[in-house]
N, C-alpha and C positions, 0 to 999 in steps of 0.2 A: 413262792417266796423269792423276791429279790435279792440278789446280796449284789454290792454295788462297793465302790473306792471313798475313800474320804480323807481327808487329810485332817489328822485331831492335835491336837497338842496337849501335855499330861504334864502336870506338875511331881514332879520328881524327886524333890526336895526344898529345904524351908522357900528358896531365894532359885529354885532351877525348875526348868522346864524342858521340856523335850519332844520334837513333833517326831509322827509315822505316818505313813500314809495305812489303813487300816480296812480291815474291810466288813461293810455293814448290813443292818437286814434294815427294809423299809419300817418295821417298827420299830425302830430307833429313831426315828424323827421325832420330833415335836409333831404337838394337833397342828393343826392347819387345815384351814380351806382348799387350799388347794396344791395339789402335788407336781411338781417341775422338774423334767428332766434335763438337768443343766449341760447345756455345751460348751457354755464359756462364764469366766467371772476374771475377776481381773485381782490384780496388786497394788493396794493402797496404804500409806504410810498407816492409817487405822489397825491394816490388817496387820503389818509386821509387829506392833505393840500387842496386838492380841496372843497373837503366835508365841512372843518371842516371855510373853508371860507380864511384862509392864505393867504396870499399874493405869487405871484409869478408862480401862476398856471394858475387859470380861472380869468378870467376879467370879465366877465357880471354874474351875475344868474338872476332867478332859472338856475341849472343848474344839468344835471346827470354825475359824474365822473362814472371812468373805463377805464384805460389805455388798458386792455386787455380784448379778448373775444373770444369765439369760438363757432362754430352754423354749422347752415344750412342754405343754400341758399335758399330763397324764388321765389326771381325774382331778374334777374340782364338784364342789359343793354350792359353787356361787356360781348364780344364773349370768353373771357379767363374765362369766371364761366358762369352753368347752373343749374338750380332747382335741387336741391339735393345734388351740393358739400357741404362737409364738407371744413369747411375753419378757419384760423386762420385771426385775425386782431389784430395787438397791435402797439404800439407807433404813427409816425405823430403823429395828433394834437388829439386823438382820447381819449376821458376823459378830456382833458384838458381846450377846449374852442368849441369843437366839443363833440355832447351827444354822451356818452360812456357807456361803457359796463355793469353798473350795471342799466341794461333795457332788457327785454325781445325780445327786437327787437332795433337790429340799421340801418342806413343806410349810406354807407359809398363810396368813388373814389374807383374804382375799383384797386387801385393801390396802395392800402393798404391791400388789401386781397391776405394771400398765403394761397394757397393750401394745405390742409390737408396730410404733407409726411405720406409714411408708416413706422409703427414703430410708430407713435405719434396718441392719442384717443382725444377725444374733450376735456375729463376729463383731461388727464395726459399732455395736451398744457397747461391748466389752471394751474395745477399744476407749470409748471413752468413759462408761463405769460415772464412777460420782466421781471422779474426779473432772470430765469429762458434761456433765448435770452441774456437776457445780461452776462448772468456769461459763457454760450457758446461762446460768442462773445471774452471775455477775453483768455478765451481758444484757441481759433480759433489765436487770433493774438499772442499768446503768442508760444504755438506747433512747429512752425516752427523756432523759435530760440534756444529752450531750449527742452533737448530731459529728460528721467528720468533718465538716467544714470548722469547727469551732476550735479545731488545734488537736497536738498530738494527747495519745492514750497511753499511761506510762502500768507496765506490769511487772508486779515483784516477783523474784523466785518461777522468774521466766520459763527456765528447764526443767521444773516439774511437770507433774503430772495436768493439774490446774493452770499453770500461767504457761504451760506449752500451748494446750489446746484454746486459752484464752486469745496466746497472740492468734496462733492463724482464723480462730471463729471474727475476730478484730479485723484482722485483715481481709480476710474474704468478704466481712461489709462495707470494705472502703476505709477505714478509719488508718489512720500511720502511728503507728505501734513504738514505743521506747520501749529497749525489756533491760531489767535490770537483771545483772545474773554476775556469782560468783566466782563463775568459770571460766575465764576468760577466752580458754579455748575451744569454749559454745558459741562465740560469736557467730561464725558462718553458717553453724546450724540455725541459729534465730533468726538471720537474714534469709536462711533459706523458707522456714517455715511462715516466714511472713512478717517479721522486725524487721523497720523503717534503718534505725537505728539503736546502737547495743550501748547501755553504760557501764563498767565498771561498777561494782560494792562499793568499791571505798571512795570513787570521784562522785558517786550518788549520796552516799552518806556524810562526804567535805560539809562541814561548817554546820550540821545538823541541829547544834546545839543551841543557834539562834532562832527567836520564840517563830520567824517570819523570814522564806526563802523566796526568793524570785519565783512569780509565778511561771509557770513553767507548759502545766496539764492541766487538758480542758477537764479529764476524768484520769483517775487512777483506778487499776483492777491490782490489789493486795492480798496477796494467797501467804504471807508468811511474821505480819503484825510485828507488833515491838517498835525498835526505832525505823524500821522500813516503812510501818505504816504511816507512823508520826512523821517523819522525811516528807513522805510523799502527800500526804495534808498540806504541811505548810507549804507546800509547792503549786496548790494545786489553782488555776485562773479562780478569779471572782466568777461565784454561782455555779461552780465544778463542783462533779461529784465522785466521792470516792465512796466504791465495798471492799469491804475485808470479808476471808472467809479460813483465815488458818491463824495460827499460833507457834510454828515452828519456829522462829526466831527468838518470840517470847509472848505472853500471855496480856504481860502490860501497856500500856501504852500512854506514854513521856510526850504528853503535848501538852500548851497551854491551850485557850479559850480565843486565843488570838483570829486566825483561820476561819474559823465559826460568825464569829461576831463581826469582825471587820471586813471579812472577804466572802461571806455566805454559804462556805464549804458545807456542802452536807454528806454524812455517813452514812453509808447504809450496810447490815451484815446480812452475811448470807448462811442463812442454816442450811444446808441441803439434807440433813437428817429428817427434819418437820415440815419441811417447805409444803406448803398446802396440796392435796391430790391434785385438784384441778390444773392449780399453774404448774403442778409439775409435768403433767399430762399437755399441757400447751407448748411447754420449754420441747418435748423432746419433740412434739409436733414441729415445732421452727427448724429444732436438728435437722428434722426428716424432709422441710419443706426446701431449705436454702442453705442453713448452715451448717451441715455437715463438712468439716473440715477435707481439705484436699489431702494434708500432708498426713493423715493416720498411719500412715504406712510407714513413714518414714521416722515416725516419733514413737512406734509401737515395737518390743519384742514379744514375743510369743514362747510360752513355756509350759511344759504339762506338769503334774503333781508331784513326779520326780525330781523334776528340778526347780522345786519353787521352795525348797528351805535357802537354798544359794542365794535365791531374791530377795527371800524377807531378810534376810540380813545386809543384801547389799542397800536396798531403800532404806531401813534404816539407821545405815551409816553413810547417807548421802551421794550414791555413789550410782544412782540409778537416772539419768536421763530421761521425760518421758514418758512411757506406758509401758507395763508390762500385763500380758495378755494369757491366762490360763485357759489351756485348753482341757477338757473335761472329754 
């Protein structure tokens, strides 16, 4: 019998929650195909809402978030993995309503588990986590329309998780980066991680309220929606393409038909929860092949199960630069 760490979080009262770090037996998992002993999973705004008890994530507790993880294979039941891959597991329902990754061991459908590409370490997968997948993924759909010669690439909510690793995967293919960011005293971080150029929130958002902005951007990558998206639409060159892939800002989105129709803008979203096996299997191929970012290191902290309630609160109250990285 194993007993192993895990980090649960337990509803306490009507409106309260409370995490431990706890300790478990391997039949406490869920079925699964396959069993994973996790070395690393990382800290994503998903998970601090999990944790922190929010509405719109988990539905039952106790309960262990972790949208992401990466390990070694224990025992699996699926001929596609045997004892000793390395493997990645992140998005499905996997943190969410399903025990995830901040646990020493999960157990998971074999059909959420990819394969360890070369080019990517157990560490440097958690490093980028879906947050990480997803700002790939933005990339991946954007590339094929928008080449770097056609003008700069403008990125919201830069200092995230998603629009960090977006500028430098951006920049490492050549492309000159605008990052849009709050903090003004990120500036040098953006430039260092690979922004061309940093704008201000509020000199981005000037005049927003007309239907049609000066073209600006050949593509925009929008990680935080609301009028940031809409901003960056109207902004964006005739035949540009913009993804969105978050809500932080807001849900809505205050644009008219203008962009679309007179300038050929086209949307594209990015799920990275359902995002198809294959192309997801491809995206992190690419990671592993060229675009693995240079500056992980420098956008990444690193934290174990003790000190990751500090985190989830500091991610979501804004205050987290970046990557944070659990070590298991």
């Amino acid at each position: 019998m194993t007993t192993f760490k895990a980090f649960v979080t337990e509803k306490v009262g009507e409106k309260e929650f409370k995490s431990s770090i706890q300790n478990k037996e391997l039949s406490d998992l869920p079925e699964g195909e396959v069993l994973v002993k996790v070395a690393y999973s990382s800290l994503n705004y998903k998970d601090a809402l999990s944790a922190l008890g929010k509405p719109g994530v988990t539905k039952n507790y106790p309960h262990t978030p972790g949208i992401d993880a990466s390990g070694v294979v224990i025992s699996s039941k699926s001929d596609n993995f045997k004892e000793g891959d390395e493997v990645i597991v992140t998005s499905y329902d996997l943190g969410m309503n399903t025990w995830g990754g901040f646990s020493e061991y999960i157990q998971v459908p074999s059909n959420w588990v990819v394969p360890m590409p070369k080019g990517v370490t157990l560490k440097s997968s958690m490093e980028l986590g879906t947050a990480g997948l997803t700002a790939a993924m933005s990339v991946y759909k954007l590339i094929p329309h928008v080449s770097p010669e056609d003008g700069n690439i403008l990125v919201t909510g830069s200092t995230g998780g998603v629009g960090s690793i977006a500028v430098t995967i951006l920049n490492k293919l050549g492309y000159s980066v605008v990052a849009v960011t709050g903090k003004a005293e990120k500036a040098d971080y953006l430039k260092k991680i690979g922004a061309s150029h940093v704008i201000k929130r509020e000199e981005f958002l000037e005049g927003n309220q007309r239907p049609l902005l000066k073209p600006l951007y050949a593509g925009v990558i929008d990680t935080v929606g609301g009028e940031y998206l809409a901003t960056g639409i109207k902004a964006t060159n005739p035949l540009g393409v913009v993804t969105c892939c978050g809500n932080a800002a807001s849900f809505d989105l205050p644009i008219n038909v203008f962009p679309f129709i007179l300038r050929g803008v086209s949307l594209i979203g990015i799920d990275s929860q359902n995002f198809p096996y294959a192309e997801r299997v491809k995206v992190w191929n690419n990671i592993g092949a060229s675009w693995m970012p240079e500056t992980l290191d420098e956008i990444t902290e690193e934290v174990n199960l003790e000190g990751l309630e500090d985190k989830v609160n500091a991610i979501f109250n804004g205050q987290i630069s970046g990557r944070v990285v659990v070590k298991l």
